[in-house]
The first five atom37 places (N, CA, C, CB, O) and aatype in JSON, in Angstrom:
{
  "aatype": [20, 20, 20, 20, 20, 20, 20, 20, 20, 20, 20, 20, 20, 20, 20, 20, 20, 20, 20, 20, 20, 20, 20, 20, 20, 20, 20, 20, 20, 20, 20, 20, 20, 20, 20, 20, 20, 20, 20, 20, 20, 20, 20, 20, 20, 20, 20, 20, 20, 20, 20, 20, 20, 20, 20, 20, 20, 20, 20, 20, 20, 20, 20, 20, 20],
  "atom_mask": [
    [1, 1, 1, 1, 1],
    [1, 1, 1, 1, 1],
    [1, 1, 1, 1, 1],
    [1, 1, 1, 1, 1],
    [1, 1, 1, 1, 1],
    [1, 1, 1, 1, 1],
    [1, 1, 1, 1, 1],
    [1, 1, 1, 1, 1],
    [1, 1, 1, 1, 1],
    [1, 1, 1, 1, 1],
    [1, 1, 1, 1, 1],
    [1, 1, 1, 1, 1],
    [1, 1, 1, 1, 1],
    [1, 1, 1, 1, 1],
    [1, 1, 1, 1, 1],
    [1, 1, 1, 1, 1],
    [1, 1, 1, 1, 1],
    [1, 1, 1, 1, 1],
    [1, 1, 1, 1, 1],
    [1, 1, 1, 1, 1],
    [1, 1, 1, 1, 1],
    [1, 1, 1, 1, 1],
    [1, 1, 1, 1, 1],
    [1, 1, 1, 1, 1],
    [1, 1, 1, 1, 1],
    [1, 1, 1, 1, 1],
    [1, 1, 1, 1, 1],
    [1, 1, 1, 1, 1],
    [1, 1, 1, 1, 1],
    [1, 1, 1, 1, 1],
    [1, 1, 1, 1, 1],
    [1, 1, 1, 1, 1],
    [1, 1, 1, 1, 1],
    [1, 1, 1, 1, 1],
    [1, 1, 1, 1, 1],
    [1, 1, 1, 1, 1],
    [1, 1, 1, 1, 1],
    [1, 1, 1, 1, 1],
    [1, 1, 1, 1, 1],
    [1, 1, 1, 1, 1],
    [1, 1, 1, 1, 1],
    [1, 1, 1, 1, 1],
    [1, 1, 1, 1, 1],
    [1, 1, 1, 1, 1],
    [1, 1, 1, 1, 1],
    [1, 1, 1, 1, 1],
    [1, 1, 1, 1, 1],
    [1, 1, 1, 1, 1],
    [1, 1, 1, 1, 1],
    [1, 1, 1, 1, 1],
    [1, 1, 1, 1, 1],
    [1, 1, 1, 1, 1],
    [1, 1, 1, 1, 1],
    [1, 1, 1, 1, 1],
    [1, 1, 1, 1, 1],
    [1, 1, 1, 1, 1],
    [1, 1, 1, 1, 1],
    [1, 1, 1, 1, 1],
    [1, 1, 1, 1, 1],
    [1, 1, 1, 1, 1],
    [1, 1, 1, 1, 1],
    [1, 1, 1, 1, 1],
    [1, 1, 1, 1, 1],
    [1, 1, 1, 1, 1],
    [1, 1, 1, 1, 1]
  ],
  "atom_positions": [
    [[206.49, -99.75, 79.45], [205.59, -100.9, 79.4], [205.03, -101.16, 80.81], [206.33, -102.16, 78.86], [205.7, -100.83, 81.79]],
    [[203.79, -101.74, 80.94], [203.2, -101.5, 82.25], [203.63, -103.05, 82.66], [201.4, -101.0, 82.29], [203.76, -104.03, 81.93]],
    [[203.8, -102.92, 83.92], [204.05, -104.53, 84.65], [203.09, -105.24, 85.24], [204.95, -104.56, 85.75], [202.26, -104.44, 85.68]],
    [[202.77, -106.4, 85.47], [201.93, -107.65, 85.98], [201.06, -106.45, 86.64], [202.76, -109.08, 87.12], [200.09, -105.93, 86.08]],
    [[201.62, -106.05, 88.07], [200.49, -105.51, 89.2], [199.78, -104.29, 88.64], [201.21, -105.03, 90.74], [198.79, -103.83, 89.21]],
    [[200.46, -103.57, 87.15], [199.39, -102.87, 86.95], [198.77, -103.03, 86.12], [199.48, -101.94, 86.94], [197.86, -102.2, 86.19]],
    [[198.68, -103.57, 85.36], [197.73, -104.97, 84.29], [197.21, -105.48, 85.43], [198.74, -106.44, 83.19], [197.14, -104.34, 85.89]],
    [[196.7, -106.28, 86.48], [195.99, -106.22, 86.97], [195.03, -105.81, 87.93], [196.19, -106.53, 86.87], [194.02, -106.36, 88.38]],
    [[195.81, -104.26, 88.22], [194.82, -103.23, 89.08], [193.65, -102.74, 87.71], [195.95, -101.53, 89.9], [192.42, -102.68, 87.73]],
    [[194.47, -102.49, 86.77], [193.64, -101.88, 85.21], [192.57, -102.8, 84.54], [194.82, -101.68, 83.87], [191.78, -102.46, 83.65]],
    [[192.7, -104.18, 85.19], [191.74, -105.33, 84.69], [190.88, -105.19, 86.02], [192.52, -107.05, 84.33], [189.7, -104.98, 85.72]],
    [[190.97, -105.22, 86.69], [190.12, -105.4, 88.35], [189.51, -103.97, 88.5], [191.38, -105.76, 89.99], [188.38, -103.82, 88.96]],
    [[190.16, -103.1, 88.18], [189.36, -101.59, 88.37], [188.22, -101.54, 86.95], [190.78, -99.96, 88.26], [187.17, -100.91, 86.98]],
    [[188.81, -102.53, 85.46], [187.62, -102.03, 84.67], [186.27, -103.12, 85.19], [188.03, -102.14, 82.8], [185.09, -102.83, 85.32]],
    [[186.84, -104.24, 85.37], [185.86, -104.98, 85.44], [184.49, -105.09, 86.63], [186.54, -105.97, 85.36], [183.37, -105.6, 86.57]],
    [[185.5, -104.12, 88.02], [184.3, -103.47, 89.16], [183.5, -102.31, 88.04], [185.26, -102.41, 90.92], [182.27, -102.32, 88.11]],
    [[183.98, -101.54, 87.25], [183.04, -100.4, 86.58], [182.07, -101.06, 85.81], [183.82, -99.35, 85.59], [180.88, -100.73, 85.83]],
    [[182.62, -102.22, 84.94], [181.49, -102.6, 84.45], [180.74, -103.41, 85.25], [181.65, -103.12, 83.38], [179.95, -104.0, 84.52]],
    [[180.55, -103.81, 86.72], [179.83, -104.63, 87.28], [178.75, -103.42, 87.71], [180.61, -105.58, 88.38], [177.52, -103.42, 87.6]],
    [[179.85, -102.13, 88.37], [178.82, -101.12, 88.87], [178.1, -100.38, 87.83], [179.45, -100.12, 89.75], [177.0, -99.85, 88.0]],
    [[178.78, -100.36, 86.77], [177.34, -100.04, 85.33], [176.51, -100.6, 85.23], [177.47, -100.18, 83.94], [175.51, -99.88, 85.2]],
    [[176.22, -101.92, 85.13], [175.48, -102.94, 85.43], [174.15, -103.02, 85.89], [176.04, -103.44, 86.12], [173.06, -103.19, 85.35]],
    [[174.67, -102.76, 87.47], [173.91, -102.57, 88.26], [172.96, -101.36, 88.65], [174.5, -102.85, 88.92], [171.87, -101.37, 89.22]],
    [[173.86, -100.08, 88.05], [172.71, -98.84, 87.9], [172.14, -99.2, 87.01], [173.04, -97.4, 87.64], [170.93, -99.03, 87.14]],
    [[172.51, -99.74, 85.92], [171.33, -100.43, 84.72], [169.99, -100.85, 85.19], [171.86, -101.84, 84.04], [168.92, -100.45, 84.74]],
    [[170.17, -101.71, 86.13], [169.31, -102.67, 86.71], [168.24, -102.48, 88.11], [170.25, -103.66, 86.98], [167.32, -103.03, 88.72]],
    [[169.28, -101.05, 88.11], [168.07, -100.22, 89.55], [167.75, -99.43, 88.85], [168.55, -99.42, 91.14], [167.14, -98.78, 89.7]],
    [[167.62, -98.86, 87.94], [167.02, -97.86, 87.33], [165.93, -98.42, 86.06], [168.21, -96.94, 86.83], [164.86, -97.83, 85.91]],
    [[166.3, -99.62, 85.14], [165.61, -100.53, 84.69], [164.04, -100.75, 86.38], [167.01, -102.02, 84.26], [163.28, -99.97, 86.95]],
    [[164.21, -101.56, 86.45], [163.41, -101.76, 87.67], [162.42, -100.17, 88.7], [164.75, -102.52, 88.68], [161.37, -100.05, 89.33]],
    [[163.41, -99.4, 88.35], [162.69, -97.83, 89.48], [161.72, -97.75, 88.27], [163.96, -95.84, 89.92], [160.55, -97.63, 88.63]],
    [[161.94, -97.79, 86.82], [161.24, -97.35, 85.76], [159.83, -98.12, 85.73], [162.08, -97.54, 84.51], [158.67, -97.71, 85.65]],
    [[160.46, -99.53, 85.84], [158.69, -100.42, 86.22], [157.71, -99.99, 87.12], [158.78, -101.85, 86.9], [156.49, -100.08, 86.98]],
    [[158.52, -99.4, 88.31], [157.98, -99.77, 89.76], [156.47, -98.15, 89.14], [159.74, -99.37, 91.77], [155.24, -98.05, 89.14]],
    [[157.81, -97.16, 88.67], [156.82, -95.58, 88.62], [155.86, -95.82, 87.66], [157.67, -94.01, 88.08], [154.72, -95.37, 87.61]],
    [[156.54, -96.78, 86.68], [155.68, -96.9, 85.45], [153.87, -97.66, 86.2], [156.78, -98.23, 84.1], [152.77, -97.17, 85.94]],
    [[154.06, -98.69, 86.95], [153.08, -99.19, 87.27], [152.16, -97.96, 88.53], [153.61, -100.69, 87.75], [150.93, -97.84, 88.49]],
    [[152.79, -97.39, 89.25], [152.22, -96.81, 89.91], [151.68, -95.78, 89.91], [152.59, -96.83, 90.44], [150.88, -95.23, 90.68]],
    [[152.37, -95.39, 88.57], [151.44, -94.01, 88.06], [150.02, -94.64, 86.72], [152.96, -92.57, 87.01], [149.1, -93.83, 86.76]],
    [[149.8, -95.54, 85.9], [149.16, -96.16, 85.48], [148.26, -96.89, 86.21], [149.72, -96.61, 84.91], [147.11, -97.08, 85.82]],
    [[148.82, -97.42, 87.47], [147.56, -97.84, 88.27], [147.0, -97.53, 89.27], [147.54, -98.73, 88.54], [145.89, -97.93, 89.61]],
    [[147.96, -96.5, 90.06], [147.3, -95.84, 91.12], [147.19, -94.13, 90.82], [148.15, -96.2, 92.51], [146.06, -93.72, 91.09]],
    [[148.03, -93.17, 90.37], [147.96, -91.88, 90.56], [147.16, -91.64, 89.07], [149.51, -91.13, 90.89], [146.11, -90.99, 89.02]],
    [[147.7, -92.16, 88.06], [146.94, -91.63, 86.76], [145.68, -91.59, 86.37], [147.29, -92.13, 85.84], [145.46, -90.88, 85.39]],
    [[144.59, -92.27, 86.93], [143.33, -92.27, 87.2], [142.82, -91.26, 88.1], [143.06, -93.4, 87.62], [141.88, -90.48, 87.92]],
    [[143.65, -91.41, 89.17], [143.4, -90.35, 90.51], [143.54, -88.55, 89.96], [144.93, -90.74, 91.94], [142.73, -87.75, 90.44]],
    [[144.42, -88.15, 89.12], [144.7, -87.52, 88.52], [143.23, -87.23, 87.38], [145.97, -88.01, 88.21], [142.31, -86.41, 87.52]],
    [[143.37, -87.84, 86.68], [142.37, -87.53, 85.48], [140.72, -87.59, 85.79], [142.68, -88.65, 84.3], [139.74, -87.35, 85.08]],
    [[140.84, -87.93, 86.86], [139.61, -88.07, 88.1], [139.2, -86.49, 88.42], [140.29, -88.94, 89.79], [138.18, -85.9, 88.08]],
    [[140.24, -86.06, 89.12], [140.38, -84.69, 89.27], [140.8, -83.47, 88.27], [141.14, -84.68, 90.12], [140.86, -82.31, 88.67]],
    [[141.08, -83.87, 86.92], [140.79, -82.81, 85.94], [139.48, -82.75, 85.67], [141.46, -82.94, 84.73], [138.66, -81.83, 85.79]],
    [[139.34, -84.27, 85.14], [138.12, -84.14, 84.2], [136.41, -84.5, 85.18], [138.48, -85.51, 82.74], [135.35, -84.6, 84.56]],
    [[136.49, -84.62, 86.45], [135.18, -85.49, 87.18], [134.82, -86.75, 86.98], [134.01, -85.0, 86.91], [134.17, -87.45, 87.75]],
    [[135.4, -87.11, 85.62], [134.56, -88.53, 85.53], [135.27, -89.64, 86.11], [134.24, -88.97, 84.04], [136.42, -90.06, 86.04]],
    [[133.84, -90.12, 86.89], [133.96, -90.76, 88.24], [134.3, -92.18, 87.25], [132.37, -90.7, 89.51], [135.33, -92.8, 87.49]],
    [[133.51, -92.56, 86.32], [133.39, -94.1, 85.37], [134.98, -94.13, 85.12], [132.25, -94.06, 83.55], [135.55, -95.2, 85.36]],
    [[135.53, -93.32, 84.76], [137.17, -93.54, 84.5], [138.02, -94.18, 85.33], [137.84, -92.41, 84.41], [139.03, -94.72, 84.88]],
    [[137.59, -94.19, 87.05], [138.38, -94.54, 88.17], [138.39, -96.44, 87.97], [137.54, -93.82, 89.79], [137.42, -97.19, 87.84]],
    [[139.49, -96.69, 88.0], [139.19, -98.19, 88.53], [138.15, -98.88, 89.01], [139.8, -98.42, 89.35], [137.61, -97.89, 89.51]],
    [[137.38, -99.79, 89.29], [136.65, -100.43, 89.72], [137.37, -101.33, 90.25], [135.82, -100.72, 89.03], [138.0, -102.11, 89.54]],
    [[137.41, -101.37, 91.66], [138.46, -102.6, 92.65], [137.3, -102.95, 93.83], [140.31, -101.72, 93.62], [137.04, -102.28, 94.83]],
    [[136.66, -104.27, 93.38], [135.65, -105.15, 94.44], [136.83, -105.96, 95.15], [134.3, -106.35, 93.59], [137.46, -106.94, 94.74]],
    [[136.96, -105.02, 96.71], [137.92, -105.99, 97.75], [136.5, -107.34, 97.87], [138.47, -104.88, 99.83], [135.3, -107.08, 97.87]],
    [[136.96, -108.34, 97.93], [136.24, -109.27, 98.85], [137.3, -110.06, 99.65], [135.26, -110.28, 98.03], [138.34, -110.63, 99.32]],
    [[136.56, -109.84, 100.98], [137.27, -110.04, 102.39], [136.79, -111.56, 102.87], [136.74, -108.73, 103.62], [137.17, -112.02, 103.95]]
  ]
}
């Protein structure tokens, strides 16, 4: 039968795994937005720009300064 201190190394070691599961959840959730937006708004145009020529496909972005 296991005693107090290792019932609670076995509770404290699962409960850091599920904090650090968690958290790759949540950087990788998030890396997925970041590529998702940056290939949809900056490279995927830039890209299909350069297969196909058509210039009308590129974004239209009026900086006003």
């Amino acid at each position: 039968m296991m005693d107090q201190t290792t019932l609670a190394v076995f509770f404290g070691l699962m409960i850091m795994g599920m904090a650090l599961f968690s958290l790759v959840g949540v950087i990788a959730y998030y890396s997925f937005i970041g590529l998702k937006y940056v290939w949809l708004k900056r490279l995927g145009p830039a890209v299909y720009y350069l297969i196909t020529g058509d210039a009308k496909s590129l974004p239209n972005r009026k900086v006003v300064i």
